[in-house]
mmCIF file of the N, C-alpha and C atoms, coordinates in Angstrom:
data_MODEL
# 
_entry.id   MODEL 
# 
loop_
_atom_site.group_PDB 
_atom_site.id 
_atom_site.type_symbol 
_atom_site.label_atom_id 
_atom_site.label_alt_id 
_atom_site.label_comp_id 
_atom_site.label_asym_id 
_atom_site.label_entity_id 
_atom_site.label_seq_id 
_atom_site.pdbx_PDB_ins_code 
_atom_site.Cartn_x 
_atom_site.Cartn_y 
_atom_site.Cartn_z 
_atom_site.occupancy 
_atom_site.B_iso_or_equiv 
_atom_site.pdbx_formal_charge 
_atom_site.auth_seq_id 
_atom_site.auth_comp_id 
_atom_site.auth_asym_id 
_atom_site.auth_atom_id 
_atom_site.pdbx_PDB_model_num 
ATOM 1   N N  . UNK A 1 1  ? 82.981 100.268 73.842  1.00 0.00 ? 1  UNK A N  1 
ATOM 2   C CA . UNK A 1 1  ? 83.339 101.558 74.412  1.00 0.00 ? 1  UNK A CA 1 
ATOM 3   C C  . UNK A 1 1  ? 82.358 101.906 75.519  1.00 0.00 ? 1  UNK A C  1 
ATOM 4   N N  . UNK A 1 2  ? 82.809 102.656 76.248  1.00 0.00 ? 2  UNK A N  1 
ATOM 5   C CA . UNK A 1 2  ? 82.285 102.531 77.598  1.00 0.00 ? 2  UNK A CA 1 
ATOM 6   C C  . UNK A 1 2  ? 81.760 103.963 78.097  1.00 0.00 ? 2  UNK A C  1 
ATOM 7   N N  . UNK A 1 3  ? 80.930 104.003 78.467  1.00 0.00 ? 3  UNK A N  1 
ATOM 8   C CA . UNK A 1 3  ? 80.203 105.760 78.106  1.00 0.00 ? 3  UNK A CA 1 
ATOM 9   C C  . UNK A 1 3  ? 79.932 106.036 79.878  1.00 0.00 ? 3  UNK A C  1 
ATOM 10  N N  . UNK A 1 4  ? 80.418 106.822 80.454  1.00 0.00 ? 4  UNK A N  1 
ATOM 11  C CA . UNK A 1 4  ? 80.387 107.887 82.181  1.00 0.00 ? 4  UNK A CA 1 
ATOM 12  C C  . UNK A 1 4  ? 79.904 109.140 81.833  1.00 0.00 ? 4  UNK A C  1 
ATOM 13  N N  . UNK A 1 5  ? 79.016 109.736 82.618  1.00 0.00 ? 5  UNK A N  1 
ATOM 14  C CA . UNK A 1 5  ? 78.638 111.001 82.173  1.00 0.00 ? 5  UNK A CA 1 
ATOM 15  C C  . UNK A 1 5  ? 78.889 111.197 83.630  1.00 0.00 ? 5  UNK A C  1 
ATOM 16  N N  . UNK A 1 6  ? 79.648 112.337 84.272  1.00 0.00 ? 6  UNK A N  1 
ATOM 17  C CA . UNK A 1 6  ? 79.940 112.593 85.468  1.00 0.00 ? 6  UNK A CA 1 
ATOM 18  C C  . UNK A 1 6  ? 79.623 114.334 85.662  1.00 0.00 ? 6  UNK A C  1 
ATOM 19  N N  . UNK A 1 7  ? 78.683 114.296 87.127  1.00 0.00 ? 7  UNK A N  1 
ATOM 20  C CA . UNK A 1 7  ? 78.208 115.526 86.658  1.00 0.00 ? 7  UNK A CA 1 
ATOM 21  C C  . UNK A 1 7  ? 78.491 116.109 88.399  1.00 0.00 ? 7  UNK A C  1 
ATOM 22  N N  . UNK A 1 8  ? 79.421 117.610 88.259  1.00 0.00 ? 8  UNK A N  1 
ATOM 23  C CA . UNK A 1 8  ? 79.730 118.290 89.415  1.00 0.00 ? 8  UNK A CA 1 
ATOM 24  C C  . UNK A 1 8  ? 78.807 119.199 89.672  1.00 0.00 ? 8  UNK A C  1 
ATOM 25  N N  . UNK A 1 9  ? 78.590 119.456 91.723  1.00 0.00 ? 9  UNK A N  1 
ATOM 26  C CA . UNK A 1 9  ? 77.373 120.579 91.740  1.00 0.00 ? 9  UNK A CA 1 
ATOM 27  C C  . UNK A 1 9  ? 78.313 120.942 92.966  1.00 0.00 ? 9  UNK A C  1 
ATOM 28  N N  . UNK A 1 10 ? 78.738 122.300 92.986  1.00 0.00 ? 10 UNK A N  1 
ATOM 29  C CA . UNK A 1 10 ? 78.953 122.783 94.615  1.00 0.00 ? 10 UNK A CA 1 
ATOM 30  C C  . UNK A 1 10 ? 78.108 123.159 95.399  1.00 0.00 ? 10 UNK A C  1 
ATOM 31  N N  . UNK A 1 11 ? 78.272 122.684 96.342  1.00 0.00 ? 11 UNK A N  1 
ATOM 32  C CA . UNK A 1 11 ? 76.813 122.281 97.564  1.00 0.00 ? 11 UNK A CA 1 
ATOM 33  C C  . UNK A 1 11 ? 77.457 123.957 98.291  1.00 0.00 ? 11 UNK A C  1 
ATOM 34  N N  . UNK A 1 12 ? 78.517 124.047 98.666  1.00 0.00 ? 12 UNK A N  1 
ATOM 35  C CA . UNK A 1 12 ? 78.916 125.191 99.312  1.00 0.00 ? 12 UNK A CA 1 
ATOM 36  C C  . UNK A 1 12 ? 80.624 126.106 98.795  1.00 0.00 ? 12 UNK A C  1 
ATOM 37  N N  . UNK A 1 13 ? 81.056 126.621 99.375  1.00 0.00 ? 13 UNK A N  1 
ATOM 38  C CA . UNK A 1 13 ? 82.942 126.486 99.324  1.00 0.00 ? 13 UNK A CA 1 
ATOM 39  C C  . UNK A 1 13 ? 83.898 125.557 99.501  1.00 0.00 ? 13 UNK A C  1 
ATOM 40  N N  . UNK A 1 14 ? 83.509 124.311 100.731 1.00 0.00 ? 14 UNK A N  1 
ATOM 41  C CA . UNK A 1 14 ? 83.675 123.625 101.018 1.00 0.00 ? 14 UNK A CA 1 
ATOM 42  C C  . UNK A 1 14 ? 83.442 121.857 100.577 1.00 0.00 ? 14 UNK A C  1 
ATOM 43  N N  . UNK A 1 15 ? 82.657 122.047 99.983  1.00 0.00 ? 15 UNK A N  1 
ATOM 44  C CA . UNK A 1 15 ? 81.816 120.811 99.323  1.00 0.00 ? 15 UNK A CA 1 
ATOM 45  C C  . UNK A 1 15 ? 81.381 120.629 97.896  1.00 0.00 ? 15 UNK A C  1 
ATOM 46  N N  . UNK A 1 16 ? 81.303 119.619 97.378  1.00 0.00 ? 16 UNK A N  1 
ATOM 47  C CA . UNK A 1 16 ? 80.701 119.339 96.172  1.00 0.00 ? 16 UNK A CA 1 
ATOM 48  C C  . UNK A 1 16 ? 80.334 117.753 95.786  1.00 0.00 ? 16 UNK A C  1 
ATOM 49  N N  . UNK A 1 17 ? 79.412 118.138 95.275  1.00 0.00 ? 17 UNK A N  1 
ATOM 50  C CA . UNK A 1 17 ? 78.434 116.471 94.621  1.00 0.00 ? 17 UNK A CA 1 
ATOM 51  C C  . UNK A 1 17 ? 79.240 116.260 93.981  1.00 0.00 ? 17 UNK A C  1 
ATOM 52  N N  . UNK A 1 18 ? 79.257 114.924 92.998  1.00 0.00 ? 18 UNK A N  1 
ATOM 53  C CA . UNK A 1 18 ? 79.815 114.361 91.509  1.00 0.00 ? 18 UNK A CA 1 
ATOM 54  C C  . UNK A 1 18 ? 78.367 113.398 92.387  1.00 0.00 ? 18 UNK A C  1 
ATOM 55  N N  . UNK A 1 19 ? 77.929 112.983 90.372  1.00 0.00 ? 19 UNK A N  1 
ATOM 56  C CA . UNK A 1 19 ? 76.673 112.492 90.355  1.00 0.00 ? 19 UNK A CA 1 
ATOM 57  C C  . UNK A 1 19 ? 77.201 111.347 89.180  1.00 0.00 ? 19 UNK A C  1 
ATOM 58  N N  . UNK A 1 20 ? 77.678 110.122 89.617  1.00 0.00 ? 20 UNK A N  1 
ATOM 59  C CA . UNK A 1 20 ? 77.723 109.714 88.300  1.00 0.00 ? 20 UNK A CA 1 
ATOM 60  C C  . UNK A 1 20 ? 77.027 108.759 87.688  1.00 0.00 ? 20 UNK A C  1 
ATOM 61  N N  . UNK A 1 21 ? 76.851 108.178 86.221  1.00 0.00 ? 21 UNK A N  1 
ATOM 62  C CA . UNK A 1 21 ? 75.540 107.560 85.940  1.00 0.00 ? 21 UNK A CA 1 
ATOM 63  C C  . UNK A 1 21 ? 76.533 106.930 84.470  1.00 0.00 ? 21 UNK A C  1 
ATOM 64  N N  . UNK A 1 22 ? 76.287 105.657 84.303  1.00 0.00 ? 22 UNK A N  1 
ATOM 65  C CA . UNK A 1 22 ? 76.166 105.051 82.906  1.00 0.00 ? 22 UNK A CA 1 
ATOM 66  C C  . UNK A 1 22 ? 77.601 103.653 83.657  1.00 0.00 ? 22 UNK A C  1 
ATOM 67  N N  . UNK A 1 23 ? 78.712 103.366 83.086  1.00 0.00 ? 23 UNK A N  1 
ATOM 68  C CA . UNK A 1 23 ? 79.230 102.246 82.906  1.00 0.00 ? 23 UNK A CA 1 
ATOM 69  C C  . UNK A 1 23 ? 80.680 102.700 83.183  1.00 0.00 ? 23 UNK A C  1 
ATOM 70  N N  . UNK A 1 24 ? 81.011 101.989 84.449  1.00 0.00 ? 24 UNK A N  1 
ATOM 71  C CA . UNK A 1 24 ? 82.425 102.639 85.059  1.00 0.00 ? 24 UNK A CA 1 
ATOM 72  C C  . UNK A 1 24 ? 83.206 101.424 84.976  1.00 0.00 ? 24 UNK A C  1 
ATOM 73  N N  . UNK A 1 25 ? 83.996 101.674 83.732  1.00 0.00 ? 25 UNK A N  1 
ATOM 74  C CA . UNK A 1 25 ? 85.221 100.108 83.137  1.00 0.00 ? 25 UNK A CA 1 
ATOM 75  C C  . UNK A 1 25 ? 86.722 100.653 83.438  1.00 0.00 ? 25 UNK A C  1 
ATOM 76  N N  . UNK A 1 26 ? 87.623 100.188 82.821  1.00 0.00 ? 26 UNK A N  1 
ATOM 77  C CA . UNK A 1 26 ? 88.756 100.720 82.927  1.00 0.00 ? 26 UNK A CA 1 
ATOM 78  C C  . UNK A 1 26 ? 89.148 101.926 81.824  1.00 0.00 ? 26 UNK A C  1 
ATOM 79  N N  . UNK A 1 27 ? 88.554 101.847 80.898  1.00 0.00 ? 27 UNK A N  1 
ATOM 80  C CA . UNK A 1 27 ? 88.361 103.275 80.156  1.00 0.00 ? 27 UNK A CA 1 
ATOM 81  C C  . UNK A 1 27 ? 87.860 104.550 81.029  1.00 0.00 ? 27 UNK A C  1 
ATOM 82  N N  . UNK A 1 28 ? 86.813 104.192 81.563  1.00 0.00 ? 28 UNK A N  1 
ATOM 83  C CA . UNK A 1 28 ? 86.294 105.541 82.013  1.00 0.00 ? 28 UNK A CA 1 
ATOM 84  C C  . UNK A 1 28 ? 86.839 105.892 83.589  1.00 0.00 ? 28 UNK A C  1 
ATOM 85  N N  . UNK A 1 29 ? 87.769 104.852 84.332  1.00 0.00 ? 29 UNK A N  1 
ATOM 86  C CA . UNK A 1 29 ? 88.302 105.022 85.589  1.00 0.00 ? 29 UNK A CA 1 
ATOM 87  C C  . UNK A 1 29 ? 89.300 106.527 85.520  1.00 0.00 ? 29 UNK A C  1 
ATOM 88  N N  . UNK A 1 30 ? 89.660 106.511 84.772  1.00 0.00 ? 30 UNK A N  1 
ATOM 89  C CA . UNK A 1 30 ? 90.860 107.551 84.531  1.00 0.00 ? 30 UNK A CA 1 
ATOM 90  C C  . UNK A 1 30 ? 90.384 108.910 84.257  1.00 0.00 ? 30 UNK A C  1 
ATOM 91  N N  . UNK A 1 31 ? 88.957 109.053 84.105  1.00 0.00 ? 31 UNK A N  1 
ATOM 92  C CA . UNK A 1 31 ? 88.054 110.524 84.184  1.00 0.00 ? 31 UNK A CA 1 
ATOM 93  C C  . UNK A 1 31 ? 87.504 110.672 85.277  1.00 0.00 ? 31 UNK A C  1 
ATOM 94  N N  . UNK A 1 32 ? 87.338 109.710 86.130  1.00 0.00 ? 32 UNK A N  1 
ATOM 95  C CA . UNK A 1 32 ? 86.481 109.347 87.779  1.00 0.00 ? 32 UNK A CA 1 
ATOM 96  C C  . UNK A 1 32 ? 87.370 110.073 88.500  1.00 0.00 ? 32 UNK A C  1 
ATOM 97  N N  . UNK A 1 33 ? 88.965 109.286 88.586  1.00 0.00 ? 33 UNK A N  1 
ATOM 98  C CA . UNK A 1 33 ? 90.206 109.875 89.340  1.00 0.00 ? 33 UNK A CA 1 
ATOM 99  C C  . UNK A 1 33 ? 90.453 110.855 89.369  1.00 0.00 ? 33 UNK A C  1 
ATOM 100 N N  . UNK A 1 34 ? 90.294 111.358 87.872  1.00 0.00 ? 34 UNK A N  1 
ATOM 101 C CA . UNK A 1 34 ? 90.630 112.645 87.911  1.00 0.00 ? 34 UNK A CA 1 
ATOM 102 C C  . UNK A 1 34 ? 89.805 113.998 88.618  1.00 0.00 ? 34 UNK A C  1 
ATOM 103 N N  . UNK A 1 35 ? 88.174 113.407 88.281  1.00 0.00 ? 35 UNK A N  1 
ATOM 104 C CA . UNK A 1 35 ? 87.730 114.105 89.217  1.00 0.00 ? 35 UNK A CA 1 
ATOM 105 C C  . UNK A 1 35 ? 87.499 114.347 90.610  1.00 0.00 ? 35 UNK A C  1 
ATOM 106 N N  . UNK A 1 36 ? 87.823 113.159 90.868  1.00 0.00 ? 36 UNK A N  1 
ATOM 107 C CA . UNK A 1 36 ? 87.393 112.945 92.558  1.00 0.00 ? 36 UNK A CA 1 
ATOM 108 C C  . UNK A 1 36 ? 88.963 113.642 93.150  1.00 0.00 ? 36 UNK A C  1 
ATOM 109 N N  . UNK A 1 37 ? 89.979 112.919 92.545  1.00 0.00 ? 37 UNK A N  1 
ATOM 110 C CA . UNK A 1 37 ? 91.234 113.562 92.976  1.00 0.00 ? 37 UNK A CA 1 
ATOM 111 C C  . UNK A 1 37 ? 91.561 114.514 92.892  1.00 0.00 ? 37 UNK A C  1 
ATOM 112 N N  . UNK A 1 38 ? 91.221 115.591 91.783  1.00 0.00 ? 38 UNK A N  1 
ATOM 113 C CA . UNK A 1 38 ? 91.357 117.065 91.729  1.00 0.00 ? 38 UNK A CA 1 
ATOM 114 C C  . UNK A 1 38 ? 90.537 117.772 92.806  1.00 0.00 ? 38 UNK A C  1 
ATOM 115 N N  . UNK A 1 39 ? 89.484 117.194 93.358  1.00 0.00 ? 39 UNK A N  1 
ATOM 116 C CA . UNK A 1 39 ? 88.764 118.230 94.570  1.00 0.00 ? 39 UNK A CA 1 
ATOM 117 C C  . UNK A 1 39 ? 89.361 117.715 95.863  1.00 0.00 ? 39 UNK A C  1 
ATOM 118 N N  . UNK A 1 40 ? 89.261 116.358 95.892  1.00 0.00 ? 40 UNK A N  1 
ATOM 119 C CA . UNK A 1 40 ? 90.201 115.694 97.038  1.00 0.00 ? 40 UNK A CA 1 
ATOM 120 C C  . UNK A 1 40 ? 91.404 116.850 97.827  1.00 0.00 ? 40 UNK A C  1 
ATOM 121 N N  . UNK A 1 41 ? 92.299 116.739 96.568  1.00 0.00 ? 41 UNK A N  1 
ATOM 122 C CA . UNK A 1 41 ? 93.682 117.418 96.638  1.00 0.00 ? 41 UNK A CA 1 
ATOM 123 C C  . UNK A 1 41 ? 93.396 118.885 96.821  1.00 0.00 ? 41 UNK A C  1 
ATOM 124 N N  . UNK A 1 42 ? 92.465 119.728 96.806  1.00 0.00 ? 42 UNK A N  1 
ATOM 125 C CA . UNK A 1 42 ? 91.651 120.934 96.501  1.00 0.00 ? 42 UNK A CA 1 
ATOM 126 C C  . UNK A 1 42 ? 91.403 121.366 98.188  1.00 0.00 ? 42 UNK A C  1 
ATOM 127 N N  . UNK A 1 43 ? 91.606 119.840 99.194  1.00 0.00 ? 43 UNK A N  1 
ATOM 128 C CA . UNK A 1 43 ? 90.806 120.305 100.206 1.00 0.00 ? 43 UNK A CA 1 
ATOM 129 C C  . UNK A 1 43 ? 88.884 119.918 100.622 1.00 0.00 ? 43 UNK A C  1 
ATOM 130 N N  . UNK A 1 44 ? 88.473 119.416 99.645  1.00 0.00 ? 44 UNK A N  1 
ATOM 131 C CA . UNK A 1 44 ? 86.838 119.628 99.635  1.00 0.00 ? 44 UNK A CA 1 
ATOM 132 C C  . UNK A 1 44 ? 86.004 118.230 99.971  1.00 0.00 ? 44 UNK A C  1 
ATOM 133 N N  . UNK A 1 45 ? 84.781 118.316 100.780 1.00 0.00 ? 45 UNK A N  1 
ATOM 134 C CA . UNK A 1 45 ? 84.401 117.428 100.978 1.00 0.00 ? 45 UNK A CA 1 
ATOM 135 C C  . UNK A 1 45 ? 83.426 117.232 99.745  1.00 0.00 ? 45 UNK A C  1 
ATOM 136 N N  . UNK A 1 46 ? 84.042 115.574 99.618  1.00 0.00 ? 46 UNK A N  1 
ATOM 137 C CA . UNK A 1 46 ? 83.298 115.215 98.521  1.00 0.00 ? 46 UNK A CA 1 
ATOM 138 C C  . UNK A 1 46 ? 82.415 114.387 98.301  1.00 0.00 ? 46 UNK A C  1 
ATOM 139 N N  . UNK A 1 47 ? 81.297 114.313 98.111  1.00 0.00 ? 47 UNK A N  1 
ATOM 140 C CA . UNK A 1 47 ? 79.616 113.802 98.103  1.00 0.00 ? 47 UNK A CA 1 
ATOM 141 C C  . UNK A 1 47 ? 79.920 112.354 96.760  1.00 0.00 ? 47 UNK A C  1 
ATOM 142 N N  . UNK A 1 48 ? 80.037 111.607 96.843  1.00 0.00 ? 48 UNK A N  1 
ATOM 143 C CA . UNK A 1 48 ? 79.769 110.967 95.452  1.00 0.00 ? 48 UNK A CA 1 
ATOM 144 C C  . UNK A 1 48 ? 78.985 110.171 95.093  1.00 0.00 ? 48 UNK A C  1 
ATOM 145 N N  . UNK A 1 49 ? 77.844 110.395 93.958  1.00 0.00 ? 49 UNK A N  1 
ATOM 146 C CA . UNK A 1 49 ? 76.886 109.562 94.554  1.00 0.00 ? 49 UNK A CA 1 
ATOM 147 C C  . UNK A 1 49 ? 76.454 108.582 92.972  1.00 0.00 ? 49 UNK A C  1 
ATOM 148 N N  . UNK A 1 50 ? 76.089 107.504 93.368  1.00 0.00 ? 50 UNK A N  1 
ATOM 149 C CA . UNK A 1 50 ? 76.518 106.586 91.871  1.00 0.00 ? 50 UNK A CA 1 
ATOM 150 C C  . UNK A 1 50 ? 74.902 106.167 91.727  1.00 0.00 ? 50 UNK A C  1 
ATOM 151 N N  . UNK A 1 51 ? 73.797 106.876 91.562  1.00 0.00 ? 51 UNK A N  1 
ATOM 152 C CA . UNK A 1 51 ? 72.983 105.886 91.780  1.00 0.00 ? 51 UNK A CA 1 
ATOM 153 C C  . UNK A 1 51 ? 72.356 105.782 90.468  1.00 0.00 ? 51 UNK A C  1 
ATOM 154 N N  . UNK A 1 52 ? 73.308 106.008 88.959  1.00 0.00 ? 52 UNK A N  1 
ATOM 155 C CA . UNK A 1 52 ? 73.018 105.964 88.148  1.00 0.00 ? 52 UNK A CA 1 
ATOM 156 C C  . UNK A 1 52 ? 73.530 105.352 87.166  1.00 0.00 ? 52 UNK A C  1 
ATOM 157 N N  . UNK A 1 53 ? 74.669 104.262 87.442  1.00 0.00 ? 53 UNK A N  1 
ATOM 158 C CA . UNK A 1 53 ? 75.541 103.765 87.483  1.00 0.00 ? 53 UNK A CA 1 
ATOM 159 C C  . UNK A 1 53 ? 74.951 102.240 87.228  1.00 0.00 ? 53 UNK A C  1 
ATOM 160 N N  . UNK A 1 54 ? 75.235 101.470 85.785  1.00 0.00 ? 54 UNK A N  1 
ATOM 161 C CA . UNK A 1 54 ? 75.108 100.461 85.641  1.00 0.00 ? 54 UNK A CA 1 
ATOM 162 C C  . UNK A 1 54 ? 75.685 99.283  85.661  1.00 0.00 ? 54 UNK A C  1 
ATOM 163 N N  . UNK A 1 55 ? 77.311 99.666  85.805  1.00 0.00 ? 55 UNK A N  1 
ATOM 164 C CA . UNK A 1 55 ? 78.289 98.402  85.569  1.00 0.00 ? 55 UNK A CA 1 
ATOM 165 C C  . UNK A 1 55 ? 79.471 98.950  86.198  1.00 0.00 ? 55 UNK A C  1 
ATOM 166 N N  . UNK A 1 56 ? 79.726 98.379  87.543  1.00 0.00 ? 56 UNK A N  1 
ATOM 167 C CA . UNK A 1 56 ? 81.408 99.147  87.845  1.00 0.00 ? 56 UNK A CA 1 
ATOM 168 C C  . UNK A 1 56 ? 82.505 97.694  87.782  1.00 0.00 ? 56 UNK A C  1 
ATOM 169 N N  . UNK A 1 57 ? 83.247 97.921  87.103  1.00 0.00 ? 57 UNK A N  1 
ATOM 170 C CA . UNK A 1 57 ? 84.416 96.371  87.273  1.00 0.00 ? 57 UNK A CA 1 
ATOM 171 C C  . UNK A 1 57 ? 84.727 96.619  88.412  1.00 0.00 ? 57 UNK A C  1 
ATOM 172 N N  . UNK A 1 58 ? 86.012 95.402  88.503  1.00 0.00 ? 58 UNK A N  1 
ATOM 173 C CA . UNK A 1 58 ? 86.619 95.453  89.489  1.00 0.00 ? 58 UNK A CA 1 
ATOM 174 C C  . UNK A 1 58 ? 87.377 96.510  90.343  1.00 0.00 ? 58 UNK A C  1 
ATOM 175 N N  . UNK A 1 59 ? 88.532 96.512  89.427  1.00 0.00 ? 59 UNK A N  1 
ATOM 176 C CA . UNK A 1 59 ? 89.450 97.607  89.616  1.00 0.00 ? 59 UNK A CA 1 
ATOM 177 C C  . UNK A 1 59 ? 88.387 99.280  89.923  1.00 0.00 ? 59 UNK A C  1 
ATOM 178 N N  . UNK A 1 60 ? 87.660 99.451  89.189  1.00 0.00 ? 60 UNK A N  1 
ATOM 179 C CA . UNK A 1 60 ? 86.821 100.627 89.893  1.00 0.00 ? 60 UNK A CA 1 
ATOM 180 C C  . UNK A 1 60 ? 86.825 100.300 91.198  1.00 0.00 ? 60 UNK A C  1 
ATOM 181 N N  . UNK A 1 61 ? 86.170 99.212  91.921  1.00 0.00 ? 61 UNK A N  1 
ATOM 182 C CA . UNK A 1 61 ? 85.796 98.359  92.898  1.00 0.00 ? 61 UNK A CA 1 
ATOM 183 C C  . UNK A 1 61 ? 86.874 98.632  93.839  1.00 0.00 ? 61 UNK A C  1 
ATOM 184 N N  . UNK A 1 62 ? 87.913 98.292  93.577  1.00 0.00 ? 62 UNK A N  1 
ATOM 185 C CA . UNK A 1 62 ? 88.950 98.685  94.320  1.00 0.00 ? 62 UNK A CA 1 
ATOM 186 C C  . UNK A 1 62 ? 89.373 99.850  94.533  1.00 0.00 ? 62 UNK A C  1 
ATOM 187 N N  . UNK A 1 63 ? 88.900 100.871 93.426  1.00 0.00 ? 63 UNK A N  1 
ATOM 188 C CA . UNK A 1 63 ? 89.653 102.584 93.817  1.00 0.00 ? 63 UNK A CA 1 
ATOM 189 C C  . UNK A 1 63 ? 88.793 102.808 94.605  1.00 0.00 ? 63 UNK A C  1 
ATOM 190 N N  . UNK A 1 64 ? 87.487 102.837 94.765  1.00 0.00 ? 64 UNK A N  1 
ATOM 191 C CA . UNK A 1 64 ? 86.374 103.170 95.086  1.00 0.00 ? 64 UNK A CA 1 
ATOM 192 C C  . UNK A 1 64 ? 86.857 102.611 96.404  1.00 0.00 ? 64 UNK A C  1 
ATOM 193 N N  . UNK A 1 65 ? 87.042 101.729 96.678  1.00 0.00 ? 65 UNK A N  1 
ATOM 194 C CA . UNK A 1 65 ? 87.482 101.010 98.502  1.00 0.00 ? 65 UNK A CA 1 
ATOM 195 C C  . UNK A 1 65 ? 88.166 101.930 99.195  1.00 0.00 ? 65 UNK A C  1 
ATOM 196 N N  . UNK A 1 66 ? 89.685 102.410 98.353  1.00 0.00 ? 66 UNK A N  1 
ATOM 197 C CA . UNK A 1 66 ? 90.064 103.656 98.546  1.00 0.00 ? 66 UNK A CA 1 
ATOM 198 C C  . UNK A 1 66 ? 89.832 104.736 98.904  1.00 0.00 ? 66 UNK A C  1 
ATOM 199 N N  . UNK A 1 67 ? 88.955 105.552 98.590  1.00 0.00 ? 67 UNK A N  1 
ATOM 200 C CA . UNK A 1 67 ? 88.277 106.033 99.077  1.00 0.00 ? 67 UNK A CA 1 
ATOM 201 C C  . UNK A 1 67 ? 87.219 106.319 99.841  1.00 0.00 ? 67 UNK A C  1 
ATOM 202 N N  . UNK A 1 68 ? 86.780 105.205 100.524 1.00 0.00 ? 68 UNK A N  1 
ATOM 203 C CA . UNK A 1 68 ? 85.995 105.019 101.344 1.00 0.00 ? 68 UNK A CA 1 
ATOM 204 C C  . UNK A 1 68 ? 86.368 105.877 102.652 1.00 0.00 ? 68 UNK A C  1 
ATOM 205 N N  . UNK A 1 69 ? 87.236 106.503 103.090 1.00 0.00 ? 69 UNK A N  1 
ATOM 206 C CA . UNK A 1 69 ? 87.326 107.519 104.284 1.00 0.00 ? 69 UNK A CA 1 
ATOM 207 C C  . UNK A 1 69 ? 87.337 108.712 103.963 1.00 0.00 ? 69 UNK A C  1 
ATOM 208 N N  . UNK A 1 70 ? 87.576 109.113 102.284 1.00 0.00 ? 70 UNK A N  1 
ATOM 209 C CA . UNK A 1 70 ? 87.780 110.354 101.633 1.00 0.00 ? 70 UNK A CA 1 
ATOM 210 C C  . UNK A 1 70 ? 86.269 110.480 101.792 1.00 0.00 ? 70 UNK A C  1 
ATOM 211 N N  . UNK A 1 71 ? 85.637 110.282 100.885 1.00 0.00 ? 71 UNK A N  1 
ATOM 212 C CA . UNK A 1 71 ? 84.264 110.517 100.613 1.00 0.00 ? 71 UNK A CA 1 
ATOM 213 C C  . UNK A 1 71 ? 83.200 109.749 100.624 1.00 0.00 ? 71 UNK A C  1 
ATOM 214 N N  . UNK A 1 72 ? 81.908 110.664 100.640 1.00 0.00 ? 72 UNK A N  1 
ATOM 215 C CA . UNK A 1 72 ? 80.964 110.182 101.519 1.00 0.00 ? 72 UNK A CA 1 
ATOM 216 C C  . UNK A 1 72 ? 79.863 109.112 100.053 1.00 0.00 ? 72 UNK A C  1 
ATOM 217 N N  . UNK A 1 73 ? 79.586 108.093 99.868  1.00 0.00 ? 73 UNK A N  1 
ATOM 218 C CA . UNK A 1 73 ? 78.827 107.152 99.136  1.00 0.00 ? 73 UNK A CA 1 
ATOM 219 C C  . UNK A 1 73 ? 77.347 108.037 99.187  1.00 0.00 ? 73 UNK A C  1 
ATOM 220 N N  . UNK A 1 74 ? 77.101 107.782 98.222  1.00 0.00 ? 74 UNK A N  1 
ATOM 221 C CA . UNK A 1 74 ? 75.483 108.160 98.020  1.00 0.00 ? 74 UNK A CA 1 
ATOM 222 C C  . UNK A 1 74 ? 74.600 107.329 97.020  1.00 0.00 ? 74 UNK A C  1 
ATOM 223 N N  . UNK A 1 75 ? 73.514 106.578 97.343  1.00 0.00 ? 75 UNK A N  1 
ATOM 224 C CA . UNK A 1 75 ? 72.612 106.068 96.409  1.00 0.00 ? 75 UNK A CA 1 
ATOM 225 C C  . UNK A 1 75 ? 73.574 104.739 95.838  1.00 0.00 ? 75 UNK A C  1 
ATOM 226 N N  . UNK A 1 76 ? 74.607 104.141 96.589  1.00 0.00 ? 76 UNK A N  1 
ATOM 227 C CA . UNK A 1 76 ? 75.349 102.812 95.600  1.00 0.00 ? 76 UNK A CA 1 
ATOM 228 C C  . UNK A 1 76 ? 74.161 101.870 95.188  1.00 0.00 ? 76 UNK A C  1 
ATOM 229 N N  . UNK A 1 77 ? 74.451 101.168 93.986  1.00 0.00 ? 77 UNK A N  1 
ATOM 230 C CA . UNK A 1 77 ? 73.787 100.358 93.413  1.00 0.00 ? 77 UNK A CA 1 
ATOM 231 C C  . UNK A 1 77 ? 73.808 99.024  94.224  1.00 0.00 ? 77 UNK A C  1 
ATOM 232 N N  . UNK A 1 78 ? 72.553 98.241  94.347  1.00 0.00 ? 78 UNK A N  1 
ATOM 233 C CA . UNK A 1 78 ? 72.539 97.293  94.792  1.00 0.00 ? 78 UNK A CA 1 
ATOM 234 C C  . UNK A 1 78 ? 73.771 95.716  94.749  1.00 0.00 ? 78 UNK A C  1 
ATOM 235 N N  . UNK A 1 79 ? 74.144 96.037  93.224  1.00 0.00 ? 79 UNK A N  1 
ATOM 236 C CA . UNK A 1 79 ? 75.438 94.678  93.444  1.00 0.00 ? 79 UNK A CA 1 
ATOM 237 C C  . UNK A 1 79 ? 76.888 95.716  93.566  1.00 0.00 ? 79 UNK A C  1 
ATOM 238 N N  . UNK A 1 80 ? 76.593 96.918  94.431  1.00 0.00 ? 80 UNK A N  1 
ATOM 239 C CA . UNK A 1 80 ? 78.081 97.400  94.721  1.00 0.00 ? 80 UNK A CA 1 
ATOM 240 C C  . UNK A 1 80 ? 78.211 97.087  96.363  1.00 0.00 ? 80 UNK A C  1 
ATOM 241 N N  . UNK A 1 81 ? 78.929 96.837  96.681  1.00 0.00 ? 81 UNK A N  1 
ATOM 242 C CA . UNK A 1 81 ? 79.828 96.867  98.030  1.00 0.00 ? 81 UNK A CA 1 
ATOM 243 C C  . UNK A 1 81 ? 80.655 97.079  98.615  1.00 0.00 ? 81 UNK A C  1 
ATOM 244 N N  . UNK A 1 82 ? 80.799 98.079  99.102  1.00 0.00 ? 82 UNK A N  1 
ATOM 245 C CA . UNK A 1 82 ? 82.381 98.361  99.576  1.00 0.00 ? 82 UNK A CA 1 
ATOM 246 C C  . UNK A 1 82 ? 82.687 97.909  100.447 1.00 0.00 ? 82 UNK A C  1 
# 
């Protein structure tokens, strides 16, 4: 079982962090989406910053590519690459 602790901060009206930290599998993709996509769809620029983050699979790998024009990367872990 695969443990994400994902943590929101509004920087302004306009903006907000997600800070996330622990093991992003296909279990925990479907709490990521939901958050990034609920502010996405909201309008808001979104900060996301993983630098706490020990294991992302693939398929994360790939949503995450996705979003690469939505929002802005912060702190990626050394074996991530988008």
């Amino acid at each position: 079982m695969s443990s994400i602790y994902i943590t929101e901060t509004t920087i302004d009206e306009h903006s907000i962090a997600i800070i996330v930290d622990g093991v992003i599998d296909d279990n925990s993709l479907p709490a990521l989406k939901k958050v990034c996509e609920s502010h996405l769809k909201n309008g808001k620029n979104v900060s996301l910053n993983l630098r706490g983050t020990q294991y992302i699979c693939r398929e994360v790998r790939d949503y995450l590519r996705k979003l690469k024009n939505q929002v802005q990367f912060e702190d990626l872990p050394i074996f991530m690459q988008l």
